[in-house]
C-alpha positions in Angstrom: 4.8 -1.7 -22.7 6.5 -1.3 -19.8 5.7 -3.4 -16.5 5.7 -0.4 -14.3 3.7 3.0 -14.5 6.8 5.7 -14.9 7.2 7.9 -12.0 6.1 11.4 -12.9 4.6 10.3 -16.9 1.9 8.6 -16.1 -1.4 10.6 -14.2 -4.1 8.8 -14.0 -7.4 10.9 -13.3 -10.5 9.6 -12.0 -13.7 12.3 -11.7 -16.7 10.8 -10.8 -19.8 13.2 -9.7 -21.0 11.9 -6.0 -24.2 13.5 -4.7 -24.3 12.0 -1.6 -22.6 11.1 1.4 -20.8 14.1 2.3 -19.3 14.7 5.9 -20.9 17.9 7.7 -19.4 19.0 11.3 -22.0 19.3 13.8 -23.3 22.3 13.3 -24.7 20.9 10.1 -21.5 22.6 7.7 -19.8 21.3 5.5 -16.6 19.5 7.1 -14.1 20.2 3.9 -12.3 23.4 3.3 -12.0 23.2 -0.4 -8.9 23.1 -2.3 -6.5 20.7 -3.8 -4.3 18.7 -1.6 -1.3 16.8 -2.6 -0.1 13.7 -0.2 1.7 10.6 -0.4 2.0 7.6 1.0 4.2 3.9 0.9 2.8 1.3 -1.4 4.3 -2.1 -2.2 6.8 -0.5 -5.2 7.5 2.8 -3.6 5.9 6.1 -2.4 2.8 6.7 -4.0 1.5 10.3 -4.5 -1.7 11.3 -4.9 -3.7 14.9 -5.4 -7.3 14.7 -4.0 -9.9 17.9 -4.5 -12.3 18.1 -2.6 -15.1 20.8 -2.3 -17.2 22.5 0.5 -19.5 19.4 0.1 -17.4 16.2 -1.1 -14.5 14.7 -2.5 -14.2 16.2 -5.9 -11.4 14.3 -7.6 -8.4 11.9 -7.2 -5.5 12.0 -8.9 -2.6 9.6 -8.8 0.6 11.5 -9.7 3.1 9.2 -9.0 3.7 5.4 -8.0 5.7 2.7 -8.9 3.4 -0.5 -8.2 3.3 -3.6 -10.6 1.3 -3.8 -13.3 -1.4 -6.0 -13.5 -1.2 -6.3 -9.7 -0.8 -2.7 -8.0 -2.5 -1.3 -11.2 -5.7 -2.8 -10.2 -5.5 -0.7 -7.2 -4.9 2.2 -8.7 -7.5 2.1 -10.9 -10.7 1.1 -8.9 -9.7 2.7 -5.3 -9.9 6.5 -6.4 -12.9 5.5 -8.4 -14.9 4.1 -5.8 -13.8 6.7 -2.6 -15.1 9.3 -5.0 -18.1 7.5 -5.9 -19.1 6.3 -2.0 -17.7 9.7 -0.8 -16.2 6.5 1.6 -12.8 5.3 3.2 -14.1 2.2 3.5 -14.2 0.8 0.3 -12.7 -2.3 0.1 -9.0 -3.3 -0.8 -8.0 -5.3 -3.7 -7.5 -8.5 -3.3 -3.6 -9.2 -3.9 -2.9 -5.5 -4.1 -3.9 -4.7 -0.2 -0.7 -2.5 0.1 -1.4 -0.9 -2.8 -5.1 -0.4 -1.8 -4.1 0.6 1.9 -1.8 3.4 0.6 -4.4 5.2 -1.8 -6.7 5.1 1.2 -3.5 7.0 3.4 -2.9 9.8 0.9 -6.3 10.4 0.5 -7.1 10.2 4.2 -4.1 12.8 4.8 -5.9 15.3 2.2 -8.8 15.0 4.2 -7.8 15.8 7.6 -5.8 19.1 5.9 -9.2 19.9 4.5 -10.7 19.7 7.9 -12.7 16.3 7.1 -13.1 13.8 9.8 -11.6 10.7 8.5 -12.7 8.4 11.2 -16.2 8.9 10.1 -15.2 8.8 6.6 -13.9 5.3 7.2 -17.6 4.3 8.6 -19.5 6.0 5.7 -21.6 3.2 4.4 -20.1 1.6 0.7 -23.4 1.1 -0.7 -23.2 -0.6 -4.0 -25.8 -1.1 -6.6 -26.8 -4.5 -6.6 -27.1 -6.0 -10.1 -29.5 -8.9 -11.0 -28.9 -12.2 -10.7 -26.2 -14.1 -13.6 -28.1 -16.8 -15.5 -26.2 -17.4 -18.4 -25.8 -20.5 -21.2 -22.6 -21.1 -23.4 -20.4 -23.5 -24.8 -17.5 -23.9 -22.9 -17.3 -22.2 -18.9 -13.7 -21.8 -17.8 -13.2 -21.5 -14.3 -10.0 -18.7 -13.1 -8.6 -16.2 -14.8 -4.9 -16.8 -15.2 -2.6 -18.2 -17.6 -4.3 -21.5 -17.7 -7.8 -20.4 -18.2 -7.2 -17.7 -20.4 -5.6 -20.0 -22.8 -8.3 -22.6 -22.3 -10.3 -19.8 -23.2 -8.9 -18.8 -25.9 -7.7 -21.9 -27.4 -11.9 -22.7 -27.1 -13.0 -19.6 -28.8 -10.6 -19.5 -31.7 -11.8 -23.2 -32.3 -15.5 -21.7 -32.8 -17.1 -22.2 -29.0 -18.4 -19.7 -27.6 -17.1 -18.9 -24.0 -17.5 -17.4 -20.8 -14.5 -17.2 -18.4 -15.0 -16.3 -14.0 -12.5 -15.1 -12.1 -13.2 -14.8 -8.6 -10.8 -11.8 -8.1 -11.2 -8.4 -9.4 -8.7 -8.9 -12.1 -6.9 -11.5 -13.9 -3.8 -13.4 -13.6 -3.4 -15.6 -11.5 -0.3 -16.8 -10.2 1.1 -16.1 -13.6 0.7 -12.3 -13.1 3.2 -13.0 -10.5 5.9 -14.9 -12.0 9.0 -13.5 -14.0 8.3 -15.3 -17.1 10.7 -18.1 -18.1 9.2 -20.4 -20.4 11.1 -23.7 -21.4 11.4 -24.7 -24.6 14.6 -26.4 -26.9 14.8 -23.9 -29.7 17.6 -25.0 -31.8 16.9 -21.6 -33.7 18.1 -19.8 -30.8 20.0 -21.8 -28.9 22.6 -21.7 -31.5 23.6 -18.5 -30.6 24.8 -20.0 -26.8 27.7 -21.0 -25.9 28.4 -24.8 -25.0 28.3 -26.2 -22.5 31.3 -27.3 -20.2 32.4 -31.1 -19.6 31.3 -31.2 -16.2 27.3 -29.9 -17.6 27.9 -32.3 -20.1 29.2 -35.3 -17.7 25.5 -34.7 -16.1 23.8 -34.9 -19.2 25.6 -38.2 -20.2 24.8 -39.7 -16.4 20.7 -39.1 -17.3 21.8 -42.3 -20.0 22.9 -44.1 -17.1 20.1 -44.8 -15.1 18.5 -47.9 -14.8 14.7 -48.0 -16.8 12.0 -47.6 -14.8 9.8 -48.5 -17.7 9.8 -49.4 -21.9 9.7 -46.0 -23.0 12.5 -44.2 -20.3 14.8 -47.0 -21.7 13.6 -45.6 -25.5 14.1 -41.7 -24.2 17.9 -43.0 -22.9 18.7 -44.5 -26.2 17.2 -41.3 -28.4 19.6 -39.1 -26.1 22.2 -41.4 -26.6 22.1 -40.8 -30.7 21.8 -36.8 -29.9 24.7 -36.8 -28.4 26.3 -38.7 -30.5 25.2 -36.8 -33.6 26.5 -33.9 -31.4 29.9 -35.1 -30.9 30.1 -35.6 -34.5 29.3 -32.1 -35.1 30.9 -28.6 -34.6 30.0 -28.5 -30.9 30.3 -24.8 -31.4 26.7 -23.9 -29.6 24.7 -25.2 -27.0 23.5 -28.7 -26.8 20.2 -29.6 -26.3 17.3 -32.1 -27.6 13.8 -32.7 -26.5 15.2 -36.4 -25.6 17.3 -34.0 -22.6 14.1 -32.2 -21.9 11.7 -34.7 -20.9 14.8 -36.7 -19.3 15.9 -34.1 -17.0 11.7 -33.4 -15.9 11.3 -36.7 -15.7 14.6 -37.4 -13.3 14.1 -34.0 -11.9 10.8 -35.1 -10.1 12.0 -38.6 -9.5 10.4 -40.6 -11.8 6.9 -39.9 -10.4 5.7 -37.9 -13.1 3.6 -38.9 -15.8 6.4 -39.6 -18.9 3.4 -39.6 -21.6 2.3 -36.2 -20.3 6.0 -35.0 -19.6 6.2 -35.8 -23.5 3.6 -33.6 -24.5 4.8 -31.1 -22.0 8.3 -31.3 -23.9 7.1 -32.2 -27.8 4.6 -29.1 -27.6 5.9 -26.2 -25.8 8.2 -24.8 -28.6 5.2 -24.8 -31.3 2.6 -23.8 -28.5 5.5 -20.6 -27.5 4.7 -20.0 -31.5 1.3 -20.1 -30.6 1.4 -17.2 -27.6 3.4 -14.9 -30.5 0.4 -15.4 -32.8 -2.3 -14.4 -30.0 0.2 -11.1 -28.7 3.5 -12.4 -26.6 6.7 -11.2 -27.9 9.1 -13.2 -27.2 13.3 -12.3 -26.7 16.2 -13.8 -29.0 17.7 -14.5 -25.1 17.7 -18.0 -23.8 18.6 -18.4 -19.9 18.6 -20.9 -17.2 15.7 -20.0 -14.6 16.9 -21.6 -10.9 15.6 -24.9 -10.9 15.5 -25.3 -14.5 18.9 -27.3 -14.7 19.4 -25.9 -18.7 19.9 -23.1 -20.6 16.5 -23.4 -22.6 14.1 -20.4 -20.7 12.5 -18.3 -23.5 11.2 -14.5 -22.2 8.7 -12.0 -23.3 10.0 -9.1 -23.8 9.0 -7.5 -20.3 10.0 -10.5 -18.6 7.2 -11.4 -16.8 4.1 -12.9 -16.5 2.0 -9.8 -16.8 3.3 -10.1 -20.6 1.2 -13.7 -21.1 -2.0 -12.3 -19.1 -2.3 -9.3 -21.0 -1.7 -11.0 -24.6 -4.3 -13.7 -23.5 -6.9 -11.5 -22.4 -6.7 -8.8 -25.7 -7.2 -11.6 -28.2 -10.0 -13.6 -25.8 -11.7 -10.4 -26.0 -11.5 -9.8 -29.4 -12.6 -13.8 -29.9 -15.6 -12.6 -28.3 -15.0 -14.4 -24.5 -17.0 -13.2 -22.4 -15.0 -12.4 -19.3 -16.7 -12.1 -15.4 -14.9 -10.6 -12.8 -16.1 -10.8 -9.3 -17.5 -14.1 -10.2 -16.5 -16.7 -8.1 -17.6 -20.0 -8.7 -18.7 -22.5 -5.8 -20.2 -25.5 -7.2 -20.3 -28.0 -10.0 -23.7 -28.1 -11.6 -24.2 -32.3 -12.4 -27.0 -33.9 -13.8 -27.0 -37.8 -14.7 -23.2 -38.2 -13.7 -22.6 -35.2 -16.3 -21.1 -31.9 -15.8 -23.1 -29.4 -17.0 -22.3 -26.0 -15.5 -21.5 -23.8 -12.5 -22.9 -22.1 -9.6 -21.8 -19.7 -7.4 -21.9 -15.4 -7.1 -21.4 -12.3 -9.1 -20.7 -9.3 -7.3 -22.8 -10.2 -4.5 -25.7 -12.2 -6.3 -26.5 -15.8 -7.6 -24.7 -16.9 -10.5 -25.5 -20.1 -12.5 -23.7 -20.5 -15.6 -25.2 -24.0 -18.1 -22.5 -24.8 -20.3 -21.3 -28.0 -22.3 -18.0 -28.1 -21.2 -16.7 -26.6 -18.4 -12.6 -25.9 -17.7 -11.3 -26.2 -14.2 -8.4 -23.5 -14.3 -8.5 -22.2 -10.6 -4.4 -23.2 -10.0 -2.9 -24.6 -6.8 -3.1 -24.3 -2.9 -0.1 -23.1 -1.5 -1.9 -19.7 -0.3 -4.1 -22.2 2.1 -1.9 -22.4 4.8 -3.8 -25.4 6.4 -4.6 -27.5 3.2 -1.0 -27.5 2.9 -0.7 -28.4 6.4 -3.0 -31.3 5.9 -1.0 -32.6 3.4 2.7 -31.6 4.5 2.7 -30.7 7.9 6.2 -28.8 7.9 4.5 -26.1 5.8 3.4 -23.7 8.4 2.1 -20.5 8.7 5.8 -19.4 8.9 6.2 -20.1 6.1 5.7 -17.2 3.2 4.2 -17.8 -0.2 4.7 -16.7 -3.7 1.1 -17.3 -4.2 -1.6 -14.8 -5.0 -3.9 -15.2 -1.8 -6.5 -16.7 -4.3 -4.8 -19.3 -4.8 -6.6 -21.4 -2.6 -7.9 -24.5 -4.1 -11.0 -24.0 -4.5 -11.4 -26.2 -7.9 -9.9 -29.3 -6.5 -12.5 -28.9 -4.0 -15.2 -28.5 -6.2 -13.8 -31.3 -8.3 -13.3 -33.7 -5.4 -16.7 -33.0 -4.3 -18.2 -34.6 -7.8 -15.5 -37.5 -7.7 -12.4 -36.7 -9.1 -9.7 -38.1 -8.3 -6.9 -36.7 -6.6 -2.9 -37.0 -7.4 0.7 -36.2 -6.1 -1.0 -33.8 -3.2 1.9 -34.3 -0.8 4.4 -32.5 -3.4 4.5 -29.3 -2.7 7.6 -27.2 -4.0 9.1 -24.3 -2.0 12.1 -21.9 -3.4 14.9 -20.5 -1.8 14.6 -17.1 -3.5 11.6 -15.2 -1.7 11.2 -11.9 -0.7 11.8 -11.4 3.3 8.7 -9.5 3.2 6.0 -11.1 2.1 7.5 -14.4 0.0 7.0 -13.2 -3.2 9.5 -13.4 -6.1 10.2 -9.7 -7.2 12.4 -7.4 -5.1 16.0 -8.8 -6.2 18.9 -8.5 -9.0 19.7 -11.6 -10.4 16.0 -13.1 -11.8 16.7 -13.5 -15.5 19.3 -16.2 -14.5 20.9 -18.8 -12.7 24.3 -17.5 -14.6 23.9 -14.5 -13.4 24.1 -14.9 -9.8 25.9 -16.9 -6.1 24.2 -17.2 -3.5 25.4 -16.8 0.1 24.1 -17.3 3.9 25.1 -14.8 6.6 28.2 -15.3 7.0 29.4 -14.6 3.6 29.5 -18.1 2.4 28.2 -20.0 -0.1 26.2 -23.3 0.7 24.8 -24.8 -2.2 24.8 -25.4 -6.1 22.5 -22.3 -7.4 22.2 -24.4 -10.5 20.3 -27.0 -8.6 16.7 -28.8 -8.0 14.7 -26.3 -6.1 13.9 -28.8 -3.4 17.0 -29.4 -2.3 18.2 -25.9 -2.5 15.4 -24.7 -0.2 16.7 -27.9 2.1 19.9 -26.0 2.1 18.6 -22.7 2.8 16.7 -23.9 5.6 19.5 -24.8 7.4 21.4 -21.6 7.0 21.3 -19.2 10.0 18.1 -17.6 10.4 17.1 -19.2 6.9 18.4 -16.7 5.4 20.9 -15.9 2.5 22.0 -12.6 -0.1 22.1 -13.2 -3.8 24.8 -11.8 -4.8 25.4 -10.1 -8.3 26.5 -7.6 -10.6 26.7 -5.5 -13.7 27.3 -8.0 -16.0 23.5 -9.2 -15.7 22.7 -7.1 -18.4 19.4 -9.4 -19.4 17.9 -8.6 -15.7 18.0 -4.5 -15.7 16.7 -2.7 -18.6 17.8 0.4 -20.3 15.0 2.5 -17.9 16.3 0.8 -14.9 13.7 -2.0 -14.6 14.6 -5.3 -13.5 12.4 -8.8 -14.7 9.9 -8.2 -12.0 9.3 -4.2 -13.2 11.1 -3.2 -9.7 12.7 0.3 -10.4 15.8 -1.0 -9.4 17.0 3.0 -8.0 13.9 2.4 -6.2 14.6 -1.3 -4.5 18.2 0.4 -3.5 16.4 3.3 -1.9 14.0 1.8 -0.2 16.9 -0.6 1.5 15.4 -3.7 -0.3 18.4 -4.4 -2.1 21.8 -3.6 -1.7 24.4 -1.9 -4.1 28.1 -0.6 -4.1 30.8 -0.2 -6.3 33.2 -3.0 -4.3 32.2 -6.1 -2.7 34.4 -5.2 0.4 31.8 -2.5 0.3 28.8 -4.1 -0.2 29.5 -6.9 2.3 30.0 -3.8 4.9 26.1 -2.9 4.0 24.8 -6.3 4.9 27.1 -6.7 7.8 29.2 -9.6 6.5 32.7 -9.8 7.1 34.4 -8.0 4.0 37.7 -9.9 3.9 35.3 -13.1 4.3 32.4 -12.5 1.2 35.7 -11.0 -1.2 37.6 -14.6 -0.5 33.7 -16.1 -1.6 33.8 -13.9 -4.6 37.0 -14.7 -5.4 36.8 -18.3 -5.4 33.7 -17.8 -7.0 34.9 -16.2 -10.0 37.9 -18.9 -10.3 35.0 -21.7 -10.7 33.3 -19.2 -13.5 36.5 -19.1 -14.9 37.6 -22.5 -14.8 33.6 -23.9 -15.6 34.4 -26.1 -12.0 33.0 -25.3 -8.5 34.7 -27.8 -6.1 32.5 -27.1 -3.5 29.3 -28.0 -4.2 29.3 -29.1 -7.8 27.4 -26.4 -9.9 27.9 -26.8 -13.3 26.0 -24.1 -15.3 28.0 -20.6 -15.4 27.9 -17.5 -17.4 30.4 -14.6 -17.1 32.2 -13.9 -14.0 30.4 -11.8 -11.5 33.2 -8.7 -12.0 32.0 -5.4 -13.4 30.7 -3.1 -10.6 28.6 -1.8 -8.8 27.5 -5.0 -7.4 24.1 -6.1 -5.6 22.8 -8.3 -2.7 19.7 -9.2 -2.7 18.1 -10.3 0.7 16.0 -14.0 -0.1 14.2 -16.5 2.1 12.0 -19.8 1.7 9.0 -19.3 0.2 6.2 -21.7 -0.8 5.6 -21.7 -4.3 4.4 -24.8 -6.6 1.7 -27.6 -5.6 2.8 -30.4 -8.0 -0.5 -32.2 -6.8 -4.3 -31.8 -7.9 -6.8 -33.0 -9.9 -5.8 -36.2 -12.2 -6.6 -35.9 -15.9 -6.2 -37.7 -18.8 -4.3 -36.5 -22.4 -7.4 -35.0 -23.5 -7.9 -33.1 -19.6 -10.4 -34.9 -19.0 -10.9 -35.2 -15.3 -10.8 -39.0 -13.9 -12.6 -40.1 -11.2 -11.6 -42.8 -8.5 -11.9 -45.6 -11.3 -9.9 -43.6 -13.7 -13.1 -43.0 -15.7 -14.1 -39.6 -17.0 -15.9 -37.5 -15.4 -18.2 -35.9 -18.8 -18.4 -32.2 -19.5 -15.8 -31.9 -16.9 -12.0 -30.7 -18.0 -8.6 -29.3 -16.5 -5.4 -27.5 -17.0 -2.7 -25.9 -15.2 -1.3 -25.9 -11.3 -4.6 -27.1 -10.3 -3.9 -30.4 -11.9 -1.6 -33.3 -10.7 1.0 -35.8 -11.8 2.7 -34.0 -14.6 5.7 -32.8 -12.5 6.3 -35.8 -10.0 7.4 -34.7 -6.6 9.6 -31.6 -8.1 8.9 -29.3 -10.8 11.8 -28.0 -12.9 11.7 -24.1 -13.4 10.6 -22.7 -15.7 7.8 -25.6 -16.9 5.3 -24.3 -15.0 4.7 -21.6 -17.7 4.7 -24.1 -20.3 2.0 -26.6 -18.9 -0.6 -24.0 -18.1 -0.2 -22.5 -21.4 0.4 -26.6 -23.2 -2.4 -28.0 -21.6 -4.7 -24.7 -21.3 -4.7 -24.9 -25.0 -5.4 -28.4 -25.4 -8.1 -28.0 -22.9 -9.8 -25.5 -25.4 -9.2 -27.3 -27.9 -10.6 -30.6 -26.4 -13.8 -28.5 -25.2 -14.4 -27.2 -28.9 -14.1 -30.9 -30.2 -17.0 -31.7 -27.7 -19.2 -28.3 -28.3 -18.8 -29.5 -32.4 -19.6 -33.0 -31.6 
């Protein structure tokens, strides 16, 4: 299935008979003159069209003929805006949350129909959205899970297919999350497929060797050093004809990756678990790529990809086989409050679409993800994240579960480590809208002036350190043909961007020279082709004297090339709720908090100050499962 809705294939119709609400002129007419009208209009991917009948007496039908908005995001949009203009004969319907461009645009087209058709759109946008109020949700079930992203759907899943019965809110009108939004690397070593990669070079391997140099910081680091010690060996011994790798490597590089302030028994299970729980995600719908990259950040070749390459692929998986395990799934539903009785969790309040909720439940499953979308709870806890600052973040993504978990006594972790990228979109800080995602290898980096000023292959932290000192905080990724993982036969890159589209729309760049494409983004020619140059002589020689990056892939030579604008963005709160192995939730005392458990972003201390790419994906989906399996374990006992 393909991330995007294709331009011209796809129409999706909406008629809905309205029998009120229609706009009359003042002599007591009807204001439309009927007839079909055909208008378009700019939504987040692209120009959206969209054919709108309307009738002597009301808006008839809506059509949307074209778009190029992200599924799973943008779709939402599309679906329920047409739907509900017809059915409140109303302009003021309300946008989608996360998809407000997308919502704003529908409401444009259709706005432009109506002033052909002699409507008055003004009053249109003041006709009353009168919705039906249901009855109040009172509801009892096994296992609650709070948030509908990757986390909480496989909580919820995991939960069912262990015999619970379960009920999953999400606050928003559609799932996904955060993970909806990412481009879908998942870690894992895969000897199976990692076979198929080249080596690595000395200098990668000189880094790997170093991680066996550190001085312990406790009994089992020192064991972790000593098992990557015998891989190695046992490597050397070997062919040496493919990719190293071992889970020793794994949990070493998280571990030293967020300075040794992660939790190393949960950065095990992180590691031991995420090839057979990537196994797991195939069983329940994902399908995964032979292709094994290094996501930026991620410091190894070891990302894993659906085939869409993005996180859309994990939501809609999880949700088709939670439905058919019989989850019952809410949206709308927004949970505000822990129910407790006797020091014991044992449910949830809140709203449904407007009306009391109240949900009893044995076990309920905090999966609401981080904070970085609250601009001043990240403020409170680093002040240099302004409001400046962009996010990746869904603007959902507001904490509202280590709220209600702090305000029964959990206990909080790691809340000062919040993670930015250097790779956001200049428009609004999110991760699509550039040529060069499926890869560290396939990609340089570069600030204004045509130079490069940092290791790509790095920590994120201190690449976004890097970026931030650039002029205007600004820099180009620069790639090119040979990514042939990141663009798909349709023209689709990781993030479903028509990539014909991005170059129309001037959001990235393309030519068939890099004298040429500096010339677009108004960088000295002679200056970014002595860049590339050198650039290519590091690919080439596997050594990049300036800054020290390690991890290449082909050289960047096979036109036409791209530059992709990028800025800082906020992206990953490392910190949250604390939890145990089972997800249970600790308080203060680092006692359980019963009935109460937790999984994903909105939990703290797995990553330590720094999260490697590309493990994000594998501890909501790691510990999401083990949440639902832990909650099952309690329902049966």
């Amino acid at each position: 299935m393909s991330l995007k809705y294709k331009l011209s294939i796809i129409t999706l119709t909406i008629v809905i008979v309205a029998f009120t609400g229609c706009t009359r002129n003042k002599n007591g007419e009807t204001s439309y003159k009927s007839g079909t009208y055909t208008t378009e209009a700019d939504g987040y991917g692209g120009v959206i069209k969209v054919e709108t009948t309307l009738t002597g007496e009301k808006i008839e039908k809506i059509k949307i003929l074209e778009n190029s908005e992200t599924e799973g995001i943008g779709s939402i949009a599309i679906e329920k805006i047409p739907s509900e203009i017809v059915e409140f004969q109303s302009l003021g319907v309300d946008a989608v949350s996360g998809a407000t461009k997308t919502s704003a645009a529908i409401i444009e087209a259709v706005s432009k129909a109506v002033e052909e058709a002699g409507g008055d759109v003004q009053a249109l946008k003041k006709a009353p959205v009168e919705k039906v109020k249901g009855e109040a949700v009172i509801k009892e079930t096994d296992v609650v899970v709070i948030g509908g992203g990757g986390a909480g759907l496989a909580a919820a899943v995991s939960a069912a297919d262990n015999g619970a019965k379960v009920i999953l809110v999400e606050k928003t009108a559609a799932l996904g999350g955060n993970t909806v939004r990412a481009g879908g690397p998942y870690n894992a070593v895969d000897p199976e497929r990692q076979k198929n990669v080249e080596p690595a070079d000395e200098t990668s391997m000189q880094k790997v060797l170093s991680l066996t140099n550190v001085e312990p910081k406790n009994e089992r680091h020192a064991q972790l050093i000593e098992e990557l010690k015998e891989d190695l060996k046992t490597y050397e011994n070997g062919s040496k004809d493919y990719l190293f790798d071992s889970l020793a490597l794994h949990k070493l590089q998280t571990y030293d990756g967020g300075d040794y302030i992660g939790k190393l028994d949960f950065i095990e299970v992180l590691v031991d678990e995420s090839l057979t729980t990537s196994e797991w995600m195939a069983e329940n719908g994902v399908q995964w790529t032979d292709e094994i990259s290094t996501v930026p950040g991620g410091l190894w070749p070891r990302a894993h990809l659906p085939v869409n390459a993005a996180g859309y692929d994990y939501i809609k998986a999880s949700e088709n086989t939670a439905r058919e395990l019989g989850v019952e799934i809410l949206l709308n539903t927004k949970a505000t409050e822990l129910i407790i009785e006797n020091g014991t969790v044992v449910g949830i309040k809140g709203e449904s679409d407007g009306q009391n909720m109240e949900i009893r439940a044995k076990v309920v499953i905090i999966a609401t993800g981080g904070f970085a979308a609250n601009i001043e709870m990240r403020k409170e806890y680093d002040p240099s994240l302004t409001e400046n600052l962009p996010t990746t973040n869904s603007p959902a993504i507001v904490g509202d579960g280590i709220i209600m978990a702090q305000n029964v006594g959990a206990n909080l972790i790691g809340m000062e480590y919040i993670q930015s990228l250097p790779l956001g979109n200049p428009k609004d800080g999110t991760l699509n809208g550039w040529i060069g995602g499926a890869g560290v290898e396939y990609y340089y980096q570069v600030n204004k002036e045509g130079k490069r000023f940092m290791a790509e292959d790095g920590r994120r932290d201190t690449m976004t350190a890097a970026l931030l000192a650039q002029t205007d905080a600004m820099s180009y990724v620069i790639s090119s043909t040979n990514n042939d993982v990141d663009i798909n036969e349709s023209g689709i890159n990781i993030w479903g961007d028509n990539v014909d589209k991005l170059i129309q729309d001037g959001i990235v760049f393309r030519a068939d020279t890099i004298e040429g494409l500096a010339e677009q983004i108004g960088i000295d020619p002679q200056v970014l082709k002595e860049t590339h140059d050198t650039f290519n002589n590091y690919v080439k020689t596997g050594k990049d004297n300036d800054f020290g990056r390690t991890l290449f892939g082909e050289q960047i030579d096979k036109a036409p090339f791209y530059a992709s604008p990028r800025v800082p963005t906020v992206h990953h709160t490392m910190g949250g709720i604390e939890i145990d192995l089972e997800n249970h939730v600790l308080d203060a005392n680092g006692k359980r908090i019963p009935g109460l458990l937790a999984a994903g972003e909105v939990t703290g201390g797995i990553h330590g100050s720094n999260r490697l790419g590309g493990n994000a994906l594998v501890d909501i989906h790691v510990f999401g499962k083990k949440a639902g399996e832990e909650a099952a374990r309690i329902v049966k006992d």
